[in-house]
N, C-alpha and C positions, 0 to 999 in steps of 0.2 A: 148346717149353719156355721159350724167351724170353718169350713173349708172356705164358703163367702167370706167371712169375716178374714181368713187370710188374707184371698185374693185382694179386698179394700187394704189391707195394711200393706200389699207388696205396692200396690198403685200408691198408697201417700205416700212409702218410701222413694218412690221412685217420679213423684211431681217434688218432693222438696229438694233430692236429688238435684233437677233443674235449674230451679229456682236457684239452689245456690250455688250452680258455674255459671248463669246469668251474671250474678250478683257480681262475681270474681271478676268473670269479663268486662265489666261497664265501671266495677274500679280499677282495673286494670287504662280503660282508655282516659277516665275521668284524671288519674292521678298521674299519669305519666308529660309531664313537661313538654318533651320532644317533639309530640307530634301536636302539638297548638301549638300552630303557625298561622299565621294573620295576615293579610297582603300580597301584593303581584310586585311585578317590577313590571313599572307604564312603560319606558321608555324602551323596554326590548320589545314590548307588543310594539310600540309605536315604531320604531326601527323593523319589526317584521311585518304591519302593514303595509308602510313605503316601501318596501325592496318587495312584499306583492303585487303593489299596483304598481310598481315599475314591471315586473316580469308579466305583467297580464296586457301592458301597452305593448312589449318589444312582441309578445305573443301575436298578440290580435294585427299589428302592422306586421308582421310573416305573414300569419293566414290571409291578411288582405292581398299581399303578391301573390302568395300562389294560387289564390283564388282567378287574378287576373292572370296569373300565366295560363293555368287552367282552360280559360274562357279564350285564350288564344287557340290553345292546342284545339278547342274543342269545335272553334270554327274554322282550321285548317283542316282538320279529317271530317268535317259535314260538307267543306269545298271537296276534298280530296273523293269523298262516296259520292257525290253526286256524278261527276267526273264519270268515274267507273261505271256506276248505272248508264250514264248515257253509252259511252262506248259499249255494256253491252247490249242494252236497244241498237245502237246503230246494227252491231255483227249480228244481231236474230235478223234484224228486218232486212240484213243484204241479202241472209242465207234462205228466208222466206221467200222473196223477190226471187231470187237466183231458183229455188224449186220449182214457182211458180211457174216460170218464163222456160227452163230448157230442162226438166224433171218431171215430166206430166205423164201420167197414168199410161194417154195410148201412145206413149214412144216405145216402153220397154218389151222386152220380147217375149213376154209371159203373160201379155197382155190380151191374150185371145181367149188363155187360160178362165181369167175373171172377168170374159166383158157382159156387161149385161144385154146385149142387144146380137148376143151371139143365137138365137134361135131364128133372131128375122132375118137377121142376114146370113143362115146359113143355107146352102146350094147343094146340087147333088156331090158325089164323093167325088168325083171325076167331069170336068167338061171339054178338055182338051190337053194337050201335054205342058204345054204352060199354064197349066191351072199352079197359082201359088200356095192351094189349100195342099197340095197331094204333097204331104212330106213324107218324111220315112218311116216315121212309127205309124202314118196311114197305110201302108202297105198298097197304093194306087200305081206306084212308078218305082220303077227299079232301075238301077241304073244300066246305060244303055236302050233303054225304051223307048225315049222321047223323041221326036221328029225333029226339034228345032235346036238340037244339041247346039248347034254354033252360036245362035242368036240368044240363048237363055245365058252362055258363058258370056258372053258380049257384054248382055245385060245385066250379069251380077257383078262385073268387072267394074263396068258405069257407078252403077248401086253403090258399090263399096267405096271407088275413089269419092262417090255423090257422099258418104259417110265419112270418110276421112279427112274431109276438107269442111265438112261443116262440125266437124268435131271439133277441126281447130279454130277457124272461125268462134266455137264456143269456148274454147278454150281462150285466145284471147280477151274475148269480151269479158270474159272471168277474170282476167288479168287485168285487164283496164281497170275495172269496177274496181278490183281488189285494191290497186296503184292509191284509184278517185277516196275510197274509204281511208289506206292510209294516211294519205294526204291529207284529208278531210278532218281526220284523230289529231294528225302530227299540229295542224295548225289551230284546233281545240286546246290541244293541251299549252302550247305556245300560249295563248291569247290566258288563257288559265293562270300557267305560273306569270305571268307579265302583270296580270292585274296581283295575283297574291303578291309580289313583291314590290309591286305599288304601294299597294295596304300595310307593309312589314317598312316601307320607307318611311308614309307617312308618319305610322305611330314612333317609328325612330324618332323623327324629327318633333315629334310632340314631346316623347320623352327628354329631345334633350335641350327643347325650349321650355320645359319644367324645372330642368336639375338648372340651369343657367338665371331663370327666374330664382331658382333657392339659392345660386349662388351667389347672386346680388341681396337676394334680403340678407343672408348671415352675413354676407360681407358690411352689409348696414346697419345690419345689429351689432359687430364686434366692434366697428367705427365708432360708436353709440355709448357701448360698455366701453369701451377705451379711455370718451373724452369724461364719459361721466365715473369713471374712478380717478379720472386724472382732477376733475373736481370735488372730488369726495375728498382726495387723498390730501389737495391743497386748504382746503377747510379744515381738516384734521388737525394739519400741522400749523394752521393757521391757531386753532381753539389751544391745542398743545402748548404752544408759544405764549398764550395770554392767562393760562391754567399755571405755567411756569414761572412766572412773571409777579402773579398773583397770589401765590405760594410762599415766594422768594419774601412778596414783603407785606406774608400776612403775620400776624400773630402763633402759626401751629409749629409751622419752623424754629422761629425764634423762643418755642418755650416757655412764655409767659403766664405763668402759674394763675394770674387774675382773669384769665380769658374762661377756665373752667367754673370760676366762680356762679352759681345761677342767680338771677333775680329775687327770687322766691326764698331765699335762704341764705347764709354761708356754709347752715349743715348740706345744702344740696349740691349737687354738681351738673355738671351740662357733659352728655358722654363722650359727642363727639370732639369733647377740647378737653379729657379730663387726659393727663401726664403720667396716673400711676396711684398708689395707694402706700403710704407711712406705714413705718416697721409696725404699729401697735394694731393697725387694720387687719396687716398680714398675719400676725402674731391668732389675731382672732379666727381670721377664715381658718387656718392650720388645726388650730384647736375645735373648731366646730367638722370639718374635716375627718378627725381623728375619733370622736365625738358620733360620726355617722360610719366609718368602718366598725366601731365596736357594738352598733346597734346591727349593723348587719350580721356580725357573725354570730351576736347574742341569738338574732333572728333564723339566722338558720340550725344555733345545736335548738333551737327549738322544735324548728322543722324536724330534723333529725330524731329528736325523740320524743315528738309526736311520730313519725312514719316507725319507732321502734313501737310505739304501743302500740298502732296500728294494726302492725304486724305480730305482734303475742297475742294481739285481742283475736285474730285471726286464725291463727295456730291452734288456741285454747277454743275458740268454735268449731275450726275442724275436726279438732282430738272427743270434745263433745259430741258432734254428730257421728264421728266414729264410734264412740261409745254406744250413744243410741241404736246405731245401726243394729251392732252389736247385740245388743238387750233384745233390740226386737228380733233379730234372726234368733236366737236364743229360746224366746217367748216361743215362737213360731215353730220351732224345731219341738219344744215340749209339748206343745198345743197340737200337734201332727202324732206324737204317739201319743199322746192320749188317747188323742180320736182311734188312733189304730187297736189301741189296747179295747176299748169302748165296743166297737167293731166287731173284734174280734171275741167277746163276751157275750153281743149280742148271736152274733154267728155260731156260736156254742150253743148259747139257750135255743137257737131257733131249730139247730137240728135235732137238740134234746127233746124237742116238742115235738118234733115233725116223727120221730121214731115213737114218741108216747102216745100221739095221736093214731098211728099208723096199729100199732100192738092193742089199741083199746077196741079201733074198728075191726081187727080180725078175733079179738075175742068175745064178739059178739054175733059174731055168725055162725051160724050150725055147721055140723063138720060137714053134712052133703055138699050145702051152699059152697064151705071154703074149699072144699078142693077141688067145683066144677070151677071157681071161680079162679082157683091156683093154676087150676089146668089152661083155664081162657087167657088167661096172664100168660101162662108161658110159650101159647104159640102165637 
């Protein structure tokens, strides 16, 4: 129960604790002057909205150009890729064509190799000495064997210039074709850039039947602004003139002390014609004046030692609750050995009993029983 009843006093110590750096801190913000401050200043916000919605127009008219230069660029490279795709359709579909026409399966000479139609039409090994099958890995003809030696050399002589001349023959056609494609590209691409610099002319000439249109309205606006300050400024000095005039031969110039005079009174005045205020007037404000400095500074040693009582009143509750503090740690520390001394009393009696209890049990047992029992105990 001691030790709860501690622990409850260390917690209220330590909730009023709290409670009173709260207290300090919120007289701290309550009494300090300084910082009650009251008011913006409008005209710098207003001076920083205009210079943002100026900077968010000169903004927004950039992104508007480059938006449109953008949309330029981005339909000269959608001309420029199309372009390229065609030319390379054109060069697959020449090189297609071109395979088709003089690249064909049974020209090439390996072509016996993979024919499919090589078992029907194959013959025996051998039918004569110009047989064309009997080459030399057939091992049918050897050389010097043959009968018509003259006529096979004849005939491969033929054969090959027959090849030689239709190679070129292909060869050229290759070359023509090749010529027709270039030609073909060169005057694509002409016909291309002539129309893209049509398009880059015309928008020039829009652009600069635009800037030409703005340069006749501002030229007509400043025309505009020109004549009408020129009549602003003639009206001005026109009102100036008759303002001057009017002055010259009113009464405010000339001083006349009966023009302040009001209707309503002789004690009353009229502000905007009144000349000044007599010594005894002056004499009064001075003394009321002097009258409201000595109230102020009356006003502040009051201040003043009000914030000095304040502040001892302050002092003498923290030196209190220091005190407090004190008493209970104090209280706390005697209330702790107590309990220990208590403890330790009770701790005494209970092993004084536990040996009187223990001494009574064994001197009631027969000596057989205790020393089988001394013996059981001891192993």
């Amino acid at each position: 129960m001691s030790r709860l009843g501690l622990e409850r006093d260390l917690q209220e110590a330590a909730a009023l604790e709290r409670r009173r750096q709260r207290e300090l801190q919120r007289q701290s913000r309550i009494f300090n002057a300084r910082v009650r401050t009251i008011g913006v200043d409008k005209d710098a916000l207003d001076t920083q909205v205009k210079d943002r919605k100026i900077q968010e127009a000169a903004e927004k008219a950039r992104n508007e150009e480059l938006a449109n230069e953008m949309k330029q660029n981005d339909k000269i490279m959608c001309m420029l890729e199309e372009r390229q795709k065609n030319d390379i359709r054109n060069i697959n579909k020449a090189i297609s064509e071109f395979q088709k026409n003089f690249q064909k399966p049974e020209t090439r000479r390996e072509f016996d190799l993979s024919d499919p139609q090589a078992l029907k039409k194959d013959r025996p090994a051998r039918v004569s000495d110009d047989d064309p099958r009997c080459t030399v890995s057939g091992l049918q003809k050897f050389m010097g064997e043959d009968l018509n030696y003259n006529q096979r050399m004849k005939f491969q002589k033929e054969q090959l210039r027959e090849w030689s001349l239709q190679q070129q023959r292909d060869w050229k056609n290759a070359l023509a074709d090749q010529k027709f494609a270039d030609d073909l590209y060169d005057k694509n691409r002409i016909e291309l850039d002539l129309k893209t610099m049509e398009q880059q002319r015309k928008e020039e000439e829009k652009r600069r039947a635009a800037c030409t249109a703005t340069k006749d309205f501002n030229r007509t606006q400043a025309a505009e602004l020109a004549e009408r300050k020129t009549l602003e400024k003639y009206q001005k000095m026109k009102d100036d003139m008759n303002e001057i005039s009017s002055l010259l031969q009113g009464d405010l110039l000339s001083e006349n002390p009966e023009q302040a005079v009001s209707s309503f009174g002789r004690h009353r005045v009229i502000t905007d014609r009144w000349k000044g205020m007599n010594q005894d007037q002056l004499m009064a404000i001075r003394y009321s004046q002097q009258q409201q400095v000595l109230e102020k500074l009356r006003l502040k040693e009051e201040e003043r030692q009000r914030d000095a009582e304040w502040d001892r009143q302050s002092i003498q509750a923290a030196r209190a609750q220091l005190i407090l503090e004190r008493h209970q740690q104090r209280q706390n520390r005697e209330r702790r050995q107590a309990l220990d001394n208590i403890n330790a009393v009770l701790s005494q009696e209970q092993k004084s009993k536990n040996i009187y209890l223990k001494e009574e049990a064994y001197s009631n047992i027969p000596t057989g029983q205790y020393y089988a029992q001394f013996n059981t105990t001891s192993r």
